[in-house]
N, C-alpha and C positions, 0 to 999 in steps of 0.2 A: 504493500500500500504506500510506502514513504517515498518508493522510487514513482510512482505516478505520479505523488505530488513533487517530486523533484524536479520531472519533466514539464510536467504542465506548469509550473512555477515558474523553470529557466523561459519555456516559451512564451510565457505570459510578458515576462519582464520585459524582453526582448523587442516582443510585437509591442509593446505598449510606448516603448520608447522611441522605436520606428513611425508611431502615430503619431505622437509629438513632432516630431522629423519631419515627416511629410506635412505636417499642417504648417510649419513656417514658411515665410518667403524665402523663398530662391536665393534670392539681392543678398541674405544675414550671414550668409556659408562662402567658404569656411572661417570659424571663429575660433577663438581658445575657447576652452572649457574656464570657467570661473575656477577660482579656487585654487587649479592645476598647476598655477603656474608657468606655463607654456609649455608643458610635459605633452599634452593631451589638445588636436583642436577638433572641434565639431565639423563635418559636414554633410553631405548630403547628396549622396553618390546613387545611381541608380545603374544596377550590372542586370543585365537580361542573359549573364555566359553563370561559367564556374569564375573562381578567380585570373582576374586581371582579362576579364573576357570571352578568355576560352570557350569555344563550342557556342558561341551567343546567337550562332545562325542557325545552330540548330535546338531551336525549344523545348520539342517535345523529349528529347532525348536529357535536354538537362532539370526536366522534368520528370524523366522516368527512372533516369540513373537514381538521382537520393531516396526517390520512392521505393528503388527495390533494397537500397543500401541502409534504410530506414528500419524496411520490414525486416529485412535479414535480423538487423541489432536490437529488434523488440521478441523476437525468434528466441534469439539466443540470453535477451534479460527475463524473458519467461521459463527457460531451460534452465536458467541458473537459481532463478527465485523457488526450486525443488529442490535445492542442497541448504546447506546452514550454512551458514558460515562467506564467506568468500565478499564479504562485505565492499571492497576497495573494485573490484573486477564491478560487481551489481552499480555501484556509485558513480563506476566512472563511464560506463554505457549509456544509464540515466542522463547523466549529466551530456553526456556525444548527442542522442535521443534529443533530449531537448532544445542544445541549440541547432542541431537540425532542421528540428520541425519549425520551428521559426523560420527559418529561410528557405526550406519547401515551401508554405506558407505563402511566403513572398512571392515564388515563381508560378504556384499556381493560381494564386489569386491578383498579384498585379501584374505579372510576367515579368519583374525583375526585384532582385535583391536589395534591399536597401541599407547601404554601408553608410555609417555615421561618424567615425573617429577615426585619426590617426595619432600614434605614435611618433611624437619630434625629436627621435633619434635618426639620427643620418642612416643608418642601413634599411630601417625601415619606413622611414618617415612621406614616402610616398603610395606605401599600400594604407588604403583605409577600409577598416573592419566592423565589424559589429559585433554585438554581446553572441547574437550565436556564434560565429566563426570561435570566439575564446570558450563557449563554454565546449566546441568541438575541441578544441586543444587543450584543456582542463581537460578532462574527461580522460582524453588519448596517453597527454599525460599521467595521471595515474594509474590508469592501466600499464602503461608499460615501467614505470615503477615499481609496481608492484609484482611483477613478472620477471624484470633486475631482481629484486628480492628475493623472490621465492628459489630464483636460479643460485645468488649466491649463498643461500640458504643450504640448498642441494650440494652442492659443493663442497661449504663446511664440513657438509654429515659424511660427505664421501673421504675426507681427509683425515 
């Protein structure tokens, strides 16, 4: 039950903030983020591809791909939610899951993604992202952490 509201929570967030986004004018982007310091500026990007455009001429396929790539990973958070345990694997799928669906979301209901921030570090400071794209990297991340782990775990026991 916590991993659906994980999901629906990350997506929620996500979409809600992309509505924010899309209701402002045009003319206001990109801006800093308040607060930020100039770490972080707002904008207001719209992708009809994968990232940085990719596949943008074809729709329906970048449409199909998350949708089968979706269900696979709800597949295997319902395979998983029959064992005990394995807490970190469960969280970090949820967490993939969700900011997914948020940007499925996007493609199927506006026909493109709505990217809002970037990062004002020089290597990356001209890709701009959105809360889903990080909670897919969240997510990836701990998963493969935890997978480090378990590995040098194994290890140990073998030594």
């Amino acid at each position: 039950m916590i991993y659906g509201w994980i999901i629906g929570g990350l997506a929620a967030l996500d979409l809600g903030i992309k509505s924010v986004i899309e209701s402002e004018e045009d003319d206001t982007f990109p801006r800093d983020l308040p607060s930020a310091k100039g770490l972080i500026k707002v904008h207001k990007n719209h992708n009809a591809g994968f990232p940085f455009g990719f596949m943008k001429e074809r729709p329906e396929l970048v449409k199909g791909i998350p949708l089968m790539v979706i269900s696979a990973m709800a597949g295997a958070l319902c395979a998983l939610l029959q064992d005990k345990g394995k807490t970190a694997q469960k969280a970090g799928i949820a967490i993939i899951i969700g900011g997914a669906l948020s940007n499925l979301y996007d493609r199927v209901v506006r026909g493109y993604v709505v990217d809002y921030f970037s990062i004002e570090w020089e290597p990356i400071k001209k890709v701009v992202f959105n809360l889903g794209d990080m909670f897919v990297f969240l997510g990836s991340t701990i998963i493969m952490l935890e997978q480090t782990a378990k590995s040098l775990a194994e290890v140990r026991k073998k030594k």
